[in-house]
N, C-alpha and C positions, 0 to 999 in steps of 0.2 A: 504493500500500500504506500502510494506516495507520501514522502514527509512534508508538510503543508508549512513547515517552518521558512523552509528559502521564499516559498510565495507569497505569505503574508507581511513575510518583512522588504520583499519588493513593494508592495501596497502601500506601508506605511511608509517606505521612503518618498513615492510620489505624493502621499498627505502631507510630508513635509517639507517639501520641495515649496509649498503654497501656492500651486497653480489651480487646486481643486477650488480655493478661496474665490476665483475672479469670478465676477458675472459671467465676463464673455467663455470662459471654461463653463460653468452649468448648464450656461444657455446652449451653447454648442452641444453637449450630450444631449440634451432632453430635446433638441429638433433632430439627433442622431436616433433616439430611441422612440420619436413619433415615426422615425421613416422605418426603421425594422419593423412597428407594426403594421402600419400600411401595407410596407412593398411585402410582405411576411403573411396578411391574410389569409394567403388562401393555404399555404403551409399550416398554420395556427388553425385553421379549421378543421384541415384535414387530420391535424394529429390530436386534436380533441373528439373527433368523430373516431378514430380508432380508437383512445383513451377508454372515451367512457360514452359512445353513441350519441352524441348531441348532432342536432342539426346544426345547421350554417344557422341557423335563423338564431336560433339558443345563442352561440357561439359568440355572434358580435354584439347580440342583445346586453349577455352578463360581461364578457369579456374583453372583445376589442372596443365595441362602443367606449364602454367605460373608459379604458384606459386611454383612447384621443381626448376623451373629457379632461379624464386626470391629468397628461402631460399637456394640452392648452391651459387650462387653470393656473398650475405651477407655473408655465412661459410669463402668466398673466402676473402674477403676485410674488413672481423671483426679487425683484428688486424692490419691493416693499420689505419681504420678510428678510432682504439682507441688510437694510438700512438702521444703526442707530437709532435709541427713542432719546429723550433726556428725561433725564429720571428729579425730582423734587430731593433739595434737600433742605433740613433748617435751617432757621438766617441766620443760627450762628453760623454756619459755615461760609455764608459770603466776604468775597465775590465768589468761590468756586462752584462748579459748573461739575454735574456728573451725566453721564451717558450710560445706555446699557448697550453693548454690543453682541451680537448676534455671533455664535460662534462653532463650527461643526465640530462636532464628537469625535470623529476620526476613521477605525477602523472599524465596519458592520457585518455580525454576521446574519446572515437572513435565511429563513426556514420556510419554502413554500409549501403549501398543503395540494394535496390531488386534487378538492373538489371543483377547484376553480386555479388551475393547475398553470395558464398564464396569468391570471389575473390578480392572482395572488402570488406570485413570484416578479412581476415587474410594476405593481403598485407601491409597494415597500423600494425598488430603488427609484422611481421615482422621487421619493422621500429623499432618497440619500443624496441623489444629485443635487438635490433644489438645495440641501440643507449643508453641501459642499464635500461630502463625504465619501470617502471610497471602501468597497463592499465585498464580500463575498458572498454567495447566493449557492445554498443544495436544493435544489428542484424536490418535487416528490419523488423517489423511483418508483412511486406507486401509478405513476400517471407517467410511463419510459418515453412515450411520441414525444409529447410536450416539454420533458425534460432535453430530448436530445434536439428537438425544436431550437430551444433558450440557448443549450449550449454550444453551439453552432452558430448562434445569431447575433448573442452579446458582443463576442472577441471582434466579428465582423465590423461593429457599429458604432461598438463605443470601443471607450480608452481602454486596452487591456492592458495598462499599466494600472488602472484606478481599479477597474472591476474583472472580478474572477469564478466564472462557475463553474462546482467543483461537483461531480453528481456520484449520487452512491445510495447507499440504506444507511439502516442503525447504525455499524460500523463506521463507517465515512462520519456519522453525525456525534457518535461517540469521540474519535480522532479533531471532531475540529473544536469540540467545546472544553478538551484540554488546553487551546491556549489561550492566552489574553485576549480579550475585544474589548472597544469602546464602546460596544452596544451589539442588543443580541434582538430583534423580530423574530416572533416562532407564530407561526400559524397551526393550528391544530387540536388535539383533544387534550383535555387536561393531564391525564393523567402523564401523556408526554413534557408538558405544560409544567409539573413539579419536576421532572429530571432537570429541564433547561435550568431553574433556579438553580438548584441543589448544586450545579454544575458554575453557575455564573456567578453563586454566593463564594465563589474560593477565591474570586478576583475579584468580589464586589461590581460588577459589572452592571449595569443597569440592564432591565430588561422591558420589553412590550411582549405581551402576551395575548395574541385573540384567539381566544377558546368558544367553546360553543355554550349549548343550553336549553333546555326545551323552550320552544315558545308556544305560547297559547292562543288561541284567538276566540273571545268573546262574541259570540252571536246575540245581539240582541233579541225578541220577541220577533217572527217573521210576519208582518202583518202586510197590508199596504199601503202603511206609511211610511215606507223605506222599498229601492229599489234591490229588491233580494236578488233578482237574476243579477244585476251586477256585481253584488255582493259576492255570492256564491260562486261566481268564475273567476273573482282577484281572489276568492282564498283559493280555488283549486292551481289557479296560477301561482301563487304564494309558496304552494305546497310539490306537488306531480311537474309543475310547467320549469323550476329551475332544480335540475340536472336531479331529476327523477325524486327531488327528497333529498339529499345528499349537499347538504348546504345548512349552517349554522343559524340562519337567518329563516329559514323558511317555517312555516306555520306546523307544528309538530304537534298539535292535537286541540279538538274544540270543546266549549262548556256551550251548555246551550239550555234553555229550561227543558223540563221532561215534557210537558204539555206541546212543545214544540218541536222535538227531535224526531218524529215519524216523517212529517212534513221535511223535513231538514235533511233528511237520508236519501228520502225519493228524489228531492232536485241535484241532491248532489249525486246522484247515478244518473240522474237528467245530463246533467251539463259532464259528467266525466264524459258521455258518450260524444254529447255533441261537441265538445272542446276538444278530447285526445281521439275520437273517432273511435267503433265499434272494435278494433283491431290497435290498439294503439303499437304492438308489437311490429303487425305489419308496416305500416305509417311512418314508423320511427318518431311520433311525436313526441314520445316519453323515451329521455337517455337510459343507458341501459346502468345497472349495475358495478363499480369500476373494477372490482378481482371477486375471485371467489370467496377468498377471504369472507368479504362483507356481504358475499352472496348467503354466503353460508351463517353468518352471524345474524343476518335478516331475518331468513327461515327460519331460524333455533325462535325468534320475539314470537313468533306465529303457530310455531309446536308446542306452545304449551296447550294443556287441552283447554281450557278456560277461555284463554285467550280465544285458540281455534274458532270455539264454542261461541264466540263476537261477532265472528264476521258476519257481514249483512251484505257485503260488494268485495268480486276480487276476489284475488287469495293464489290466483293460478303461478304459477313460478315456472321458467326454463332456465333450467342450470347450465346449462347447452352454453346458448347466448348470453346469460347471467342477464335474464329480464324476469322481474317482476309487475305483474299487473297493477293498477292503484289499487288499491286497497283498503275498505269503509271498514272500523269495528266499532261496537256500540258497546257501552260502560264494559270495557275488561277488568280484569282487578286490579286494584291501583298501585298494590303489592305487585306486579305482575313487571318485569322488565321492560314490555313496551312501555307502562308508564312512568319506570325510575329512570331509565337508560335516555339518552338520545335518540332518535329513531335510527336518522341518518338515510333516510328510503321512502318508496311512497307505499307507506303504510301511516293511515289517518286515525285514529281514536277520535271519539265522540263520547265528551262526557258528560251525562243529564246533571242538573241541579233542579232543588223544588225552585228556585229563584233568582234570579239573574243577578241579584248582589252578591250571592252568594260568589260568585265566583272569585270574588276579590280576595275571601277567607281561605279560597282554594289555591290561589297562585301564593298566598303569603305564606302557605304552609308548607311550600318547595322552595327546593333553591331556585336563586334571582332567574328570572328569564332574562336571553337575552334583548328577547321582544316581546313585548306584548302587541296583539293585534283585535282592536274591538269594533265591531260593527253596530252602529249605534246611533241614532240623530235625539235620544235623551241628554238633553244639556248634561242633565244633575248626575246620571250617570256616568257620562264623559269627565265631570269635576272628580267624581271619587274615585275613578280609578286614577287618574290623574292626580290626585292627593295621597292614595291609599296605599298604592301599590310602588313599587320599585322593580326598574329595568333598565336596561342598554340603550331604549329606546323603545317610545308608545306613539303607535301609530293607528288614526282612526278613519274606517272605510277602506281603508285601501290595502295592502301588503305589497313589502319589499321595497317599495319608494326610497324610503328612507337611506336608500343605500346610494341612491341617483342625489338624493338632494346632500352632495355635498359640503357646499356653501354651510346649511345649515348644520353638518355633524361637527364642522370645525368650530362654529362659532356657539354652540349648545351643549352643556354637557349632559341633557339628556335632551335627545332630538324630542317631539312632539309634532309630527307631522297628521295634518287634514286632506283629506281629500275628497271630496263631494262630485267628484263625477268628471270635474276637469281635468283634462289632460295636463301633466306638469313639464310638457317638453313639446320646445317650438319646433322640433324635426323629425320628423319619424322616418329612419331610412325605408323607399319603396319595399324591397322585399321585407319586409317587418309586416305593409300594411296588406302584402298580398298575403300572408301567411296567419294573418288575423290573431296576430298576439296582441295588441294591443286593444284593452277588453274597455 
């Protein structure tokens, strides 16, 4: 295994060289790494469709879209956030003048996750360029296209004096976190999530950590005073529509009153059909499964007999292909692993309450979600979960937005996004609007 020692300390020679400092160096990479995604699409697509079966449409939706967003934004606000503030100080201290100066950390190591396997492996340097920083990057090997994609593409494009991708498993990730970094990004499950500490605590290293979480999503009363077909295709979008389930953010199980959940099963086997089509398998509407691994970890949530014993929609699985169908369960046990674990797949729980407040006493009695998701036009219910509750981010009528309205996660420490029916984006690329994602 190669020793990472002579490469890292080439890295930190060009951090200290001070050319990563200038504008015109940041600005140069990040028009360098808008054009590897462009001229790189249809690569990017093709090895996210081997990956893990997404379409072209999935594809630029979660991943390149976003990422032109992201690298125009940065081009957009590079020379703000390198600028100087002046900082107050008491009048004893007059005349003198203090300043607070903006200053890059150094060396980064970054840890991309499969589920979003470019988009979380070149969002994170994004960061690092804007912030003047030189990096190292391990891909997922769980996601091998997409990593051999990256690693191929970076050295082409950018400064391979600054940035370095190194691709491997555990082993590789074990070897790099034995040495010093000025900072560590990990995308992934927690439980990975405590090594990287435990590992970064030996050199004090500062860490960012984004881990997952189940999130829930609150159906209010289905009457008609609220547009439930809308409703009920952002949550199935929410949930089956980004990368089958297998995403942190996406809707991982519903509360709903009992009086209302019959109603609430039938539409949403209405709209599975009519959103992912009678054959979603054939269609390729829904990505497939990303290894066996989590093919197999899926199926074990669904063999339990109880569980089994839920299903109302779905259920079918090919190991073949590593596809699983969407899949509806009604009140499983809550002792039951689909409801302790992550899902991480499109497998939906549905769980009744006598009462729609109720739900608030049900998410406080789990660990934090990352999101919350509540379909609702009750002002006073909108206040208390908004008061009552704690999350990553609560978002009302809609799902997954929250992740597009960047502007707002930077400036919010806990976002609160609305949606009421308008579209929140002035462009919808054509094949988007032929392909009828956007609901």
């Amino acid at each position: 295994m190669e020793d990472f020692g002579a490469s890292l300390e080439g890295l930190r020679k060009t951090f200290r060289s001070g050319k990563t400092r200038e504008e015109s160096w940041r600005r140069s990479q990040l028009k360098a790494l808008l054009r590897l995604v462009q001229e790189k699409e249809d690569d990017i697509s093709m090895a996210l469709k081997q990956d893990l079966g997404k379409h072209h449409v999935e594809a630029y939706r979660d991943e390149i879209g976003p990422l032109v967003k992201s690298i125009e934004f940065a081009m957009a606000g590079l020379k703000g956030w390198m600028s100087g503030k002046k900082a107050k100080l008491p009048i004893a201290a007059f005349p003198a003048k203090a300043e607070i100066i903006p200053e890059p950390l150094g060396l980064v190591l970054i840890f991309s996750a499969w589920n979003l396997p470019i988009g979380l492996a070149l969002e994170p340097i994004i960061g690092a360029i804007a912030a003047g920083c030189v990096a190292v990057l391990k891909p997922s090997e769980q996601a091998p296209a997409c990593s051999s994609v990256i690693a191929k593409s970076i050295p082409a494009y950018l400064d391979p004096k600054a940035f370095k991708v190194i691709e491997g498993g555990s082993l590789v990730a074990e070897r790099l976190l034995e040495h010093k970094w000025d900072k560590i990004f990990f995308t992934g499950s927690a439980a990975v999530g405590r090594l990287i500490m435990t590992a970064a605590a030996k050199h004090l290293t500062p860490v960012t950590l984004e881990l997952g979480g189940k999130c829930p999503a609150i159906v209010d009363s289905i009457s008609s005073s609220w547009d439930k077909d809308v409703a009920l295709k952002r949550i199935l979008a929410g949930k089956f529509g980004t990368c089958s389930g297998q995403a942190c953010i996406v809707v991982d199980y519903i509360l709903v009153e009992k009086k209302f959940s019959s109603e609430l099963v039938q539409l949403l086997k209405k709209y599975i059909q009519t959103v992912f089509g009678d054959n979603p398998k054939k269609t390729h509407s829904v990505a497939r499964i990303v290894n066996k691994k989590h093919f197999t970890r899926l199926k074990s949530l669904l063999d339990e007999p109880k569980v089994k014993a839920s299903v109302v929609y779905g259920g079918s699985m090919d190991e073949d292909n590593l596809f699983i169908e969407p899949t509806l369960l009604v009140d499983p046990p809550l002792n039951a692993a689909v409801m302790t674990e992550e899902i991480f797949g499109p497998i939906l729980p549905i769980i009744t309450l006598e009462k729609i407040e109720d739900s608030i006493d049900f998410i406080n009695s789990r660990p934090k979600p990352l999101t919350i998701y509540a379909f609702t036009h009750n002002e006073t219910l909108k206040k208390k979960i908004a008061s009552q509750t704690s999350s990553g981010s609560l978002v009302f009528n809609d799902t997954i937005v929250q992740v597009s309205s960047s502007i707002m996660l930077i400036t919010m420490p806990k976002a609160i996004t609305h949606s009421e029916g308008t579209t929140l984006f002035s462009y919808i690329p054509p094949h988007f609007r032929e392909a009828g994602c956007w609901i």
